[in-house]
C-alpha atoms as a printed R data frame, in Angstrom:
    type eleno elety resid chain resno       x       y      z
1   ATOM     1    CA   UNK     A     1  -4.018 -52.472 83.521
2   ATOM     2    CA   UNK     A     2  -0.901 -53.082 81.264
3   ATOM     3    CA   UNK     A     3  -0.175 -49.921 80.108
4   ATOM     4    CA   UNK     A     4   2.908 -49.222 77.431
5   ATOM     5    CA   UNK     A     5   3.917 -47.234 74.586
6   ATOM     6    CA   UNK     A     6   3.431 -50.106 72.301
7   ATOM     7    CA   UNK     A     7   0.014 -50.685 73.488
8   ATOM     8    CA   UNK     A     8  -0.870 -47.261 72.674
9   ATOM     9    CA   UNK     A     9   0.861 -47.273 69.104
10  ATOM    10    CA   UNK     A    10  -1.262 -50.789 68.276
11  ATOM    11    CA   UNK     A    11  -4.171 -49.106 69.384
12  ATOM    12    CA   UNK     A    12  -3.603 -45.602 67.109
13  ATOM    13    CA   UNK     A    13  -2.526 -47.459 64.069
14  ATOM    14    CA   UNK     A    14  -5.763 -50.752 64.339
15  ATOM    15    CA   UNK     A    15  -8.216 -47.554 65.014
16  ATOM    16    CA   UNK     A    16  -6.383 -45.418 62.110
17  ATOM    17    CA   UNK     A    17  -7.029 -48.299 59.568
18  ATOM    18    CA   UNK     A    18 -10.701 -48.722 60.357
19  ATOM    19    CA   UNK     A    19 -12.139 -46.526 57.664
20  ATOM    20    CA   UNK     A    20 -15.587 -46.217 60.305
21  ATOM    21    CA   UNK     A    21 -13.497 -44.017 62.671
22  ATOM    22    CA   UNK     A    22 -10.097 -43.148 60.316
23  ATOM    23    CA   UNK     A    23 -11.490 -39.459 59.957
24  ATOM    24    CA   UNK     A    24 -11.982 -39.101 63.442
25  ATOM    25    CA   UNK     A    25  -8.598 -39.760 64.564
26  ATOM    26    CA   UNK     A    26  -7.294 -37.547 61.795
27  ATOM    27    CA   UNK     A    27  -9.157 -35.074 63.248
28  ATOM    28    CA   UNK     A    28  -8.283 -35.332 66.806
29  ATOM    29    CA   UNK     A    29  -4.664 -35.904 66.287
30  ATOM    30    CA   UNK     A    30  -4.595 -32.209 64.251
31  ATOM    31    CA   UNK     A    31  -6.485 -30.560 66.723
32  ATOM    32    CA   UNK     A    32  -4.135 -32.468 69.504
33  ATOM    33    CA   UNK     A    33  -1.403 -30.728 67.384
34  ATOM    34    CA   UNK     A    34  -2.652 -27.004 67.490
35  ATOM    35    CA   UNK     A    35  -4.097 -27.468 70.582
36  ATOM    36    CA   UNK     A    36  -1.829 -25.660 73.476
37  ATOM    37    CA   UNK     A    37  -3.153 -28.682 76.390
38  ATOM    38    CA   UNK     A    38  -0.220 -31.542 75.724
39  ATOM    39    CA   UNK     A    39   0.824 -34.102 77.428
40  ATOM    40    CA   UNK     A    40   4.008 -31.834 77.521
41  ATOM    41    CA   UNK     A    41   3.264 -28.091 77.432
42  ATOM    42    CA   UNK     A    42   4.433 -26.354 74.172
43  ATOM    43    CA   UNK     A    43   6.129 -23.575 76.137
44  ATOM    44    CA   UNK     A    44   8.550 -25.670 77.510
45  ATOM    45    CA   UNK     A    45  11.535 -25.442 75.114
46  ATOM    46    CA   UNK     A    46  12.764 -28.936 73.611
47  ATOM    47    CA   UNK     A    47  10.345 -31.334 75.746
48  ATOM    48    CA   UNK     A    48   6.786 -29.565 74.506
49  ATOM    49    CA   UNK     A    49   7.581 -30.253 70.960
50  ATOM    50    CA   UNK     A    50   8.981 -33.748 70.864
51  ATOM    51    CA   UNK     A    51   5.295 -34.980 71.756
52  ATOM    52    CA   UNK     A    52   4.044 -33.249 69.147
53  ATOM    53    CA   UNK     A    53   6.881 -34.066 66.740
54  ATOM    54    CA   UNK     A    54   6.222 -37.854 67.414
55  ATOM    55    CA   UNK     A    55   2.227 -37.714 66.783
56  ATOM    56    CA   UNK     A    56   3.002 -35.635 63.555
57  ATOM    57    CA   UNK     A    57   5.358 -38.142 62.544
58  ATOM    58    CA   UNK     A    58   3.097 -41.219 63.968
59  ATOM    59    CA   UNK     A    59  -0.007 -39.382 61.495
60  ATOM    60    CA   UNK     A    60   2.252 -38.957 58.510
61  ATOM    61    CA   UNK     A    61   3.990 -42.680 58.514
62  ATOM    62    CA   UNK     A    62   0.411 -44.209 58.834
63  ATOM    63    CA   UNK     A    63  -1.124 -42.498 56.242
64  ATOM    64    CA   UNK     A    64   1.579 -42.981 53.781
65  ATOM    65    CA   UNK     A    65   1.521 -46.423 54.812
66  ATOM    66    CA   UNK     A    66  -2.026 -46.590 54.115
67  ATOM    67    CA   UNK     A    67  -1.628 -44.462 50.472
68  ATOM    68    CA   UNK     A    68   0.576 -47.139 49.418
69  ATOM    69    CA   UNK     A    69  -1.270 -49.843 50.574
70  ATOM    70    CA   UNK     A    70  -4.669 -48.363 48.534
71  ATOM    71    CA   UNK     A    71  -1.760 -47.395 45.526
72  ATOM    72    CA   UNK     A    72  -0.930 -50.981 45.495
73  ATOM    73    CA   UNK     A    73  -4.256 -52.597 45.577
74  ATOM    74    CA   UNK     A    74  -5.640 -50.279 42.298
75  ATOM    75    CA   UNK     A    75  -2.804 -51.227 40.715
76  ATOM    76    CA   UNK     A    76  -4.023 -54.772 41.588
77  ATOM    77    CA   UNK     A    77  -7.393 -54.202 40.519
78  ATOM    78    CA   UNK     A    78  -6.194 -52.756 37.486
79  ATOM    79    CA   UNK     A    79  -4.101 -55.455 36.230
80  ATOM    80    CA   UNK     A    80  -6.522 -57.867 37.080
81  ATOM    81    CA   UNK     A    81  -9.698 -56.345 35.137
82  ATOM    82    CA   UNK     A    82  -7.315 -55.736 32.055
83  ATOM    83    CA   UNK     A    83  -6.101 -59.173 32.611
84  ATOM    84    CA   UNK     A    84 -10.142 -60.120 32.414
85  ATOM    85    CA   UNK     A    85 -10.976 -57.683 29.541
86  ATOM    86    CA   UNK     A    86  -7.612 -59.829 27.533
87  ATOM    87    CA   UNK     A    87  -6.208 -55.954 27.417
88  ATOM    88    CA   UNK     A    88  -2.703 -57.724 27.448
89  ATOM    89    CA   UNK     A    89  -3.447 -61.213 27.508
90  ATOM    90    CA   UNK     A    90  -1.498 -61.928 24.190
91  ATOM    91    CA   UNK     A    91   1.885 -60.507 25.901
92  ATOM    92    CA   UNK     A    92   1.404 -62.612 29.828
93  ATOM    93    CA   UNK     A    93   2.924 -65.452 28.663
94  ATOM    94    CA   UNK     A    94   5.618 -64.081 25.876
95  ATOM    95    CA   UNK     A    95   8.961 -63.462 26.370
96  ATOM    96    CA   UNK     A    96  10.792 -60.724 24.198
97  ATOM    97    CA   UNK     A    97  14.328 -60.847 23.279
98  ATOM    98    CA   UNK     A    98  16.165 -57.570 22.441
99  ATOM    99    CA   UNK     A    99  19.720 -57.030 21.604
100 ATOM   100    CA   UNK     A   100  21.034 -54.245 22.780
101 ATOM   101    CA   UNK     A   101  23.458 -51.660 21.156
102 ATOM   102    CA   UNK     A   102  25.666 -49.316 22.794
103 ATOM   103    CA   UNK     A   103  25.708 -45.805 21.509
C-alpha cells in the first residue's frame, strides 16, 4: 500500500466534492477538530495544534474553493437564461464609445 500525504489530500478533497457524502466529511473533520484523540495530542504545546491547524485550513480552502466554483456557475446560469429571455441581447454585440473628461 502506497501511502502519502498527497494520497490522502486527493482523497479528502474527490470525497469533499461529492455532494452524496460532502456533509459527512464536514462533519467528521469538526468533530476531528474538538475532539481531544489526534493524530498529535492537543496537550502537547506547538505539535498538537499544527494537525489541527492544517485540517482547519484543508476544510476552509475547499469549501471556499467550492463557494466560488457554485458563485461562478449561477453567474453562468444567469447570464445564460437572460441571454435566452433577450434580457440584454440588444447590447451583446454593441460596442459603446465614451469620452472621458477629467474633473
Amino acid at each position: 500500500m502506497n501511502f502519502s500525504i498527497q494520497s490522502v489530500y486527493n482523497w479528502y478533497r474527490e470525497t469533499l466534492r461529492n455532494p452524496k457524502y460532502r456533509w459527512w466529511i464536514i462533519l467528521g473533520t469538526l468533530a476531528y477538530l474538538v475532539s481531544p484523540i489526534d493524530i498529535a495530542p492537543d496537550f502537547l504545546p506547538v505539535v498538537g495544534q499544527i494537525d489541527d491547524v492544517a485540517i482547519a485550513v484543508l476544510l476552509i480552502s475547499e469549501i471556499s474553493q467550492m463557494s466560488i466554483d457554485y458563485f461562478k456557475s449561477r453567474k453562468t446560469e444567469t447570464a445564460s437564461a437572460s441571454e435566452a429571455t433577450g434580457t440584454y441581447s440588444e447590447a451583446k454585440g454593441s460596442t459603446v464609445d465614451v469620452d472621458a473628461v477629467s474633473m
